[in-house]
C-alpha positions as CSV (number, residue, x, y, z in Angstrom):
1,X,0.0,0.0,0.0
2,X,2.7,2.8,-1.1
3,X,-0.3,5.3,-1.1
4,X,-0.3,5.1,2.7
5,X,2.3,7.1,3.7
6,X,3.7,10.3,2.3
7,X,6.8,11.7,3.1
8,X,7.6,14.8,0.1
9,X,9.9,11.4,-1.3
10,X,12.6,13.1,-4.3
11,X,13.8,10.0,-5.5
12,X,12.4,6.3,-5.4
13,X,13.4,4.3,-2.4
14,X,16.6,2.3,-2.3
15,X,15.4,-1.3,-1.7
16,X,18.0,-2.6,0.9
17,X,20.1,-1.1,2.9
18,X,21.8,-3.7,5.0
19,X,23.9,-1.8,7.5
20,X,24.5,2.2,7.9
21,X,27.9,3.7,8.0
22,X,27.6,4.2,12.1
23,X,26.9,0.4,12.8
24,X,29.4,-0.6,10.4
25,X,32.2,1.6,12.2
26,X,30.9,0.8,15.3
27,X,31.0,-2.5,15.0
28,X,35.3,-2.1,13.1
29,X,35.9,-0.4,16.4
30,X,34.8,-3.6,18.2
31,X,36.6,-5.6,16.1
32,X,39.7,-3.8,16.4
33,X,39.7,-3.0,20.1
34,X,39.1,-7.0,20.1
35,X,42.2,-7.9,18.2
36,X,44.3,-5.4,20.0
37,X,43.3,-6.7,23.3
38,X,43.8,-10.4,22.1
39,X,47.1,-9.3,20.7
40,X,48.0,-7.8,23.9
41,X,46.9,-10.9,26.1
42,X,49.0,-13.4,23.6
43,X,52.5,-11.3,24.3
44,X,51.7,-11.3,27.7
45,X,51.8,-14.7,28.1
46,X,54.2,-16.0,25.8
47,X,56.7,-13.3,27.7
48,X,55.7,-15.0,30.9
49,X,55.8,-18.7,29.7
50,X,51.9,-18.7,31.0
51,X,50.0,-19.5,28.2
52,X,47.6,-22.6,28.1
53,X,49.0,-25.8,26.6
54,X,45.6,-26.5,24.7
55,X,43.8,-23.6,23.0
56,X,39.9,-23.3,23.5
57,X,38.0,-24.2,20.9
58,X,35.8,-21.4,19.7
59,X,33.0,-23.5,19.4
60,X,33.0,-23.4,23.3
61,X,32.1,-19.1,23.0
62,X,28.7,-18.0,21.9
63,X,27.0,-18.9,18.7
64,X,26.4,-16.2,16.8
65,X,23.0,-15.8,15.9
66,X,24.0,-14.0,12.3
67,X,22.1,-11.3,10.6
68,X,18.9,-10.0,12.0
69,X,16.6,-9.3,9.4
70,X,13.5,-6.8,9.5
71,X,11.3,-6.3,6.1
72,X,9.9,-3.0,6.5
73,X,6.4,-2.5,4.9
74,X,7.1,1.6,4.0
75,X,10.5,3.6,3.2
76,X,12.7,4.5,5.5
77,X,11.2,7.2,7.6
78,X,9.9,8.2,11.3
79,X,7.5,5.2,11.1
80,X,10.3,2.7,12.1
81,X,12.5,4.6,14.3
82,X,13.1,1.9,16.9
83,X,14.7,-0.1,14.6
84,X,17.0,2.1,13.9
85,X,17.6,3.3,17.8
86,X,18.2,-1.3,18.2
87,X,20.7,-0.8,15.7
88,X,22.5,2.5,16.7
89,X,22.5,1.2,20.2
90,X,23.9,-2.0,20.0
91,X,20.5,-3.6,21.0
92,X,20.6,-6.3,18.2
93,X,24.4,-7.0,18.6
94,X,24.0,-7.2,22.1
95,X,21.3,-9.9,21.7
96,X,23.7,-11.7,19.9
97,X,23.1,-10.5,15.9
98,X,26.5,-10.0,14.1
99,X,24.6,-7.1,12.3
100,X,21.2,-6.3,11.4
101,X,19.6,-5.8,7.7
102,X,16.9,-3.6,7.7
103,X,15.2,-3.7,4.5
104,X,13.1,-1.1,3.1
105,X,9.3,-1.4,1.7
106,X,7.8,0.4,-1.0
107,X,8.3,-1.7,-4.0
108,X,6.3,-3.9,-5.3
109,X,7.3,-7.0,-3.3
110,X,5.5,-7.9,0.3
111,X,7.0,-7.9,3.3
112,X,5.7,-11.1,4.0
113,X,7.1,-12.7,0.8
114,X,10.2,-11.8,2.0
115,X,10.0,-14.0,4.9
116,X,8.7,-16.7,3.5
117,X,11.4,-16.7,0.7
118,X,14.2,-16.2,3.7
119,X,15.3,-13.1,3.4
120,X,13.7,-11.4,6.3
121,X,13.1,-13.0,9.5
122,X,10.3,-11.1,10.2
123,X,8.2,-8.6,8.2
124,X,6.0,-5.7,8.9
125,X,2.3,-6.0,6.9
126,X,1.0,-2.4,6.5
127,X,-3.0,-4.2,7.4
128,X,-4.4,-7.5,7.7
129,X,-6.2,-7.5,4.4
130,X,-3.2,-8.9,2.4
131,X,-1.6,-11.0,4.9
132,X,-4.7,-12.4,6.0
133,X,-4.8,-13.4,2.3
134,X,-1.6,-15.0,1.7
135,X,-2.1,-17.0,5.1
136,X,-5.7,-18.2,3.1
137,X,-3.6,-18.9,0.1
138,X,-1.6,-21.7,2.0
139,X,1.6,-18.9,2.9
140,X,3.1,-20.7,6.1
141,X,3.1,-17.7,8.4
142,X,2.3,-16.4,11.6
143,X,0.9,-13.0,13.1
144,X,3.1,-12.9,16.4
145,X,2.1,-8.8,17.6
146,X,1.6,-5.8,15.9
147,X,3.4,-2.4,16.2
148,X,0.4,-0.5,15.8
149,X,-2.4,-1.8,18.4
150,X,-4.8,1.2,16.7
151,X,-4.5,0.9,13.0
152,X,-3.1,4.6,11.9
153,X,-4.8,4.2,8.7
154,X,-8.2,5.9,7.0
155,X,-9.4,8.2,5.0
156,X,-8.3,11.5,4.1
157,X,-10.6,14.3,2.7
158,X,-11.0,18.1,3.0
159,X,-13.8,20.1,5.1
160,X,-15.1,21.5,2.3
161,X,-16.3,17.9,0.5
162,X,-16.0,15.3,3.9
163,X,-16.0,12.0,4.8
164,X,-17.0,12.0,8.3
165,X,-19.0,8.8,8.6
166,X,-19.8,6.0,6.3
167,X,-22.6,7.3,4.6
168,X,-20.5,9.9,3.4
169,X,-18.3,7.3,1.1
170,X,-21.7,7.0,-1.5
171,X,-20.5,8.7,-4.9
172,X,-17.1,9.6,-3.8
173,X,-14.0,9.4,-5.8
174,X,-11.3,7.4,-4.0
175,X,-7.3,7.4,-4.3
176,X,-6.2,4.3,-3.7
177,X,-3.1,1.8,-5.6
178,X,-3.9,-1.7,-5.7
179,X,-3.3,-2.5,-2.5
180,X,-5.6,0.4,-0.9
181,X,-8.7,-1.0,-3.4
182,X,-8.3,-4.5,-1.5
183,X,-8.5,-2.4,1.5
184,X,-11.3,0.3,0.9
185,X,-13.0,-2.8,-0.7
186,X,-13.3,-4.4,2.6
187,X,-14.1,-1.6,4.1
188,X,-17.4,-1.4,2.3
189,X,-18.3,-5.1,2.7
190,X,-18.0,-4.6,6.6
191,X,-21.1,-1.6,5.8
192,X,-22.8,-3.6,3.6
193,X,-22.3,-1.5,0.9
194,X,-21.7,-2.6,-3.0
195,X,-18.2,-1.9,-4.2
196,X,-19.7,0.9,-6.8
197,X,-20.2,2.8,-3.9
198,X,-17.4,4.9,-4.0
199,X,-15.2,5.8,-7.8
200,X,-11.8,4.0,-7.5
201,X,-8.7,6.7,-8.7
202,X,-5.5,5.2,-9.1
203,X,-3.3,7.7,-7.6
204,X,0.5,8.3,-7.0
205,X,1.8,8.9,-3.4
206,X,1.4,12.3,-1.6
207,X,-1.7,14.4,-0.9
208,X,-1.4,16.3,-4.7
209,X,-4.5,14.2,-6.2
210,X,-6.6,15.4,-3.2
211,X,-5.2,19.4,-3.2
212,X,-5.9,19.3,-7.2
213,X,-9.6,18.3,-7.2
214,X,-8.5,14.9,-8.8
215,X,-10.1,12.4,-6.1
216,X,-12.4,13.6,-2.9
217,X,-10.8,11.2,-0.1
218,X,-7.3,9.3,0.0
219,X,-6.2,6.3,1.9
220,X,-3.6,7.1,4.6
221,X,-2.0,6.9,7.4
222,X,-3.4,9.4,9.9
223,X,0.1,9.7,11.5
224,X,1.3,11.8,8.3
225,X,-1.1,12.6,5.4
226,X,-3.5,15.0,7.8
227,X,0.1,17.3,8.5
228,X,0.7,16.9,4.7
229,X,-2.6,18.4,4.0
230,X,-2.5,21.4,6.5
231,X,1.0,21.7,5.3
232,X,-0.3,22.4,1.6
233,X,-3.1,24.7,3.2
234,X,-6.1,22.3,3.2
235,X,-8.7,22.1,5.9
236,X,-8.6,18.1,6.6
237,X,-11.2,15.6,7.8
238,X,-10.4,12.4,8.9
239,X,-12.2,8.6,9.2
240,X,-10.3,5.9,10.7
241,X,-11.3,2.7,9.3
242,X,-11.9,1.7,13.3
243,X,-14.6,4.5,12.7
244,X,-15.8,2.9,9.5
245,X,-16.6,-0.5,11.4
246,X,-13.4,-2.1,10.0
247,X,-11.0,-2.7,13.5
248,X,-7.4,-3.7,12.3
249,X,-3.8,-3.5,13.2
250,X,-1.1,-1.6,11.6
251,X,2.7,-3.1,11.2
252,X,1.6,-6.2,11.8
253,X,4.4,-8.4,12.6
254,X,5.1,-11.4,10.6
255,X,7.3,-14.8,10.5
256,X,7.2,-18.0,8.9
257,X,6.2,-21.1,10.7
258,X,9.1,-22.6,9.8
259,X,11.1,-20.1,12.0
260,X,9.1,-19.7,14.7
261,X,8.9,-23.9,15.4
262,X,12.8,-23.9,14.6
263,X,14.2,-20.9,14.7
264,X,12.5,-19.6,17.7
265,X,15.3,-17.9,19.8
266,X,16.5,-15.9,17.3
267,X,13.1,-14.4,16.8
268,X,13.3,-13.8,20.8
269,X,16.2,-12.1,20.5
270,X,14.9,-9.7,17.2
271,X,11.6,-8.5,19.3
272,X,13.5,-8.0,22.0
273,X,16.3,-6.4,20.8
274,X,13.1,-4.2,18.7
275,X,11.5,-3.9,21.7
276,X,14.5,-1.9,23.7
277,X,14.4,-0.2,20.4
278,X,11.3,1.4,20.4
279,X,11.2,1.8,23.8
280,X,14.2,4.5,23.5
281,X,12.4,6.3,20.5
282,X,9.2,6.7,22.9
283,X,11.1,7.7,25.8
284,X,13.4,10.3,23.4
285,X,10.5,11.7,21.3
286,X,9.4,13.4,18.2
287,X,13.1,15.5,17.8
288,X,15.2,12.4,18.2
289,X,12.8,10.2,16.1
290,X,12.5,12.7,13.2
291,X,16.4,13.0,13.7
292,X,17.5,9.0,13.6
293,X,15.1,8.6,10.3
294,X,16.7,11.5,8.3
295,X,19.9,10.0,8.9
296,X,18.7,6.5,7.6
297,X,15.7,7.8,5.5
298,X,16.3,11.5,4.6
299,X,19.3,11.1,2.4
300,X,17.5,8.1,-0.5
301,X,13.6,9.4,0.1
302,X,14.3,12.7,0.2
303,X,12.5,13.2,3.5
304,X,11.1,16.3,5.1
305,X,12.4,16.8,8.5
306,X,9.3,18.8,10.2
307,X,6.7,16.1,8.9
308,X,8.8,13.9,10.0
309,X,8.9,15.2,13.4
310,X,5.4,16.1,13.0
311,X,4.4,12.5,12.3
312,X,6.5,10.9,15.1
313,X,4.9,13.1,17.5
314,X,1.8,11.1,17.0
315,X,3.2,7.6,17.6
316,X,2.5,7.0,21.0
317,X,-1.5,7.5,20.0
318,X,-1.7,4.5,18.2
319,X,1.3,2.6,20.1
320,X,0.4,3.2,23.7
321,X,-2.7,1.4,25.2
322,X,-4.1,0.7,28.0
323,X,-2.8,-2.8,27.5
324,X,0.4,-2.2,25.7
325,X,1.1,0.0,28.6
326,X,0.9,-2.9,30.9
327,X,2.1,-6.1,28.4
328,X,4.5,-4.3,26.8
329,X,4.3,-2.9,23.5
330,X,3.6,-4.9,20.3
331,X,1.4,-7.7,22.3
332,X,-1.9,-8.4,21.3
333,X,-5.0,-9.5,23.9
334,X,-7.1,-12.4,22.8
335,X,-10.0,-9.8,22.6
336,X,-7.8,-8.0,19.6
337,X,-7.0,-10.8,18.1
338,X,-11.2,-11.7,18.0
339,X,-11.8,-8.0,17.2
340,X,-9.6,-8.4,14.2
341,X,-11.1,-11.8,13.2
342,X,-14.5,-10.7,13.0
343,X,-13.4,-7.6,11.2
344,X,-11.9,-9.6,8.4
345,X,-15.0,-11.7,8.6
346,X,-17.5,-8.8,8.5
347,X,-15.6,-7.6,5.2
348,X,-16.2,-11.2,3.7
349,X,-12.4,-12.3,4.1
350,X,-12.2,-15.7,5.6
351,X,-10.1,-15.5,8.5
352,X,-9.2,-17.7,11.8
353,X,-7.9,-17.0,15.7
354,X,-5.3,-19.4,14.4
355,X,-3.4,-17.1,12.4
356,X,-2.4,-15.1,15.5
357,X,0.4,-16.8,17.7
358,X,0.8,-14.5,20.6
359,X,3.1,-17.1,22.4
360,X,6.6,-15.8,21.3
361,X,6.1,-12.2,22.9
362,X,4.6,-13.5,26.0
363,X,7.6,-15.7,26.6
364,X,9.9,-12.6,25.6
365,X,8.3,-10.0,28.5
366,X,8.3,-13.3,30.5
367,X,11.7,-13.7,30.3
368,X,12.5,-9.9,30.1
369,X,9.8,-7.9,32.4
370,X,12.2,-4.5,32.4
371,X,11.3,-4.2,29.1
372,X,8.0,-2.9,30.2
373,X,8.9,0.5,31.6
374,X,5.8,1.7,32.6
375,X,4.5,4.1,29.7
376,X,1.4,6.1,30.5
377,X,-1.3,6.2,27.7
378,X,-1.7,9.4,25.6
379,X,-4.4,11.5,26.3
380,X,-7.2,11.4,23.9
């Protein structure tokens, strides 16, 4: 769903970018303070006569548990800041990750698809409409937690022409790329409304179509695309698809069954190396955020600094709940979960409790209960 987000992009989106230039010379300072200090140790005692007649084996040190690889569903921007704090931090290294590959959305290829092919580890799905349908398709994956509890996206119109509530979707023209039709779709099934209910525009990213007159609403994420539109002078309404009867998450997290039966620790290790992650870009805040994705974002998507501090600012709204607060973020209750379910259902997309597999997360905040550190929901 590239129409989602918008973030002024200048040039198309690079489509990896495995490690930045501060991890990588963090991590040849490592290595070379290592050698030096092992270099240092073998003088020593070969001078004294003290070294050990029988080397250790290095198998008998900890296994490395390689790269740590995240598919992002969007470019790199504010939306995926902890990730980047994990990495500047150490947090993935730390957990035991040589390095981690961050790999940037936007293309044409899904997150999930990455996973399944074994390129990512896990992947970020932007809603539950597509994933939902690979998982129908026969796609051996699992949901595990989502970043956003509250979905961030909905439509996008102008005071002057709104969407407000459902009934205001009859006639209306609406942006949307392939992705956001599926969605919008759905959307209207949960109503019981025909899908000639509303025009379908195909429509680049950005907020232009809507400014120009070409479409009346756009599908977005109400983190950015609201600040886009009072940044180009328009009067902007809002609809969640929550407030269109369609409850889903956003950044859904998802890994390959494969993994998760035998790979399982190093998906503990990703989350909660994420998890320490994000938990440093909510405690730093909009500045910091807006600051960490220019310097892995701004310089290939051409990013604009104020929306991007403008957008972060609104995290914590659809991060922080009442029960992230207290099971830590990304976790999802059974009553999400069936919220979600009957959601799909409702929009006439077969889905199943069984997709979900909470498990993993608990067993990480189990293990790991300081990484709840006692957030305080947003105020409404």
């Amino acid at each position: 769903m590239s129409h989602l987000r918008t973030d002024l992009i200048t040039a198309p989106p690079a489509a990896k970018h495995p490690v930045t230039a501060p991890a990588a010379r963090r991590r040849r300072r490592r290595t070379t303070a290592a050698a030096a200090a092992v270099g240092a140790l073998l003088l020593a005692l070969t001078v004294t006569g003290c070294a050990s007649p029988a080397a250790s084996s290095p198998s008998d040190g900890p296994t490395s548990l390689g790269t740590a690889s995240v598919a992002l569903s969007w470019i790199k921007n504010y939306e995926f800041a902890g990730y980047y704090f994990a990495e500047e931090n150490g947090a993935y290294t730390d957990a035991g990750f040589d390095e981690v590959d961050l790999i940037a959305g936007g293309g044409n290829t899904n997150s999930w698809d990455l996973v399944l092919s074994g390129q990512a580890q896990i992947g970020l799905a932007s809603d539950l409409t597509g994933i939902t349908g690979a998982i129908n398709d026969g796609a051996g994956l699992k949901i595990i937690g989502a970043q956003f509890v509250k979905n961030p996206v909905g439509f996008v119109s102008l005071a002057g022409n709104p969407i407000r509530t459902v009934a205001d979707l009859k006639g209306k023209r609406i942006g949307v790329d392939a992705g956001g039709k599926l969605a919008v779709e759905a959307v209207l099934k949960a109503n019981d409304l025909p899908a000639d209910t509303v025009q379908f525009v195909s429509v680049p990213s950005g907020v232009d179509p809507l400014m120009n007159g070409e479409v009346d609403a756009l599908i977005g994420f109400l983190t950015n695309y609201p600040i886009a539109v009072k940044n180009a002078g328009g009067d902007v309404v809002t609809m969640s698809f929550a407030d269109a009867n369609y409850a889903q998450f956003g950044d859904a997290v998802v890994v390959s069954e494969k993994a998760l039966a035998e790979n399982r620790d190093a998906l503990k290790a990703i989350m909660k190396a994420s998890i320490i992650g994000w938990n440093t870009a909510l405690t730093e805040g909009a500045d910091s955020i807006a600051d960490i994705a220019m310097t892995y974002g701004g310089a290939d998507n051409g990013l604009d600094r104020q929306l991007q501090v403008d957008s972060a600012s609104v995290l914590p709204s659809f991060m922080l709940t009442p029960d992230t607060v207290t099971n830590g973020i990304f976790t999802l209750t059974p009553d999400l979960v069936d919220q979600a379910v009957s959601s799909l259902a409702a929009a006439g997309i077969t889905a199943d409790p069984d997709m979900f597999d909470t498990s993993l997360l608990d067993e990480v905040y189990a293990e790991n209960p300081e990484l709840i550190p006692g957030f305080t929901v947003p105020a409404s």
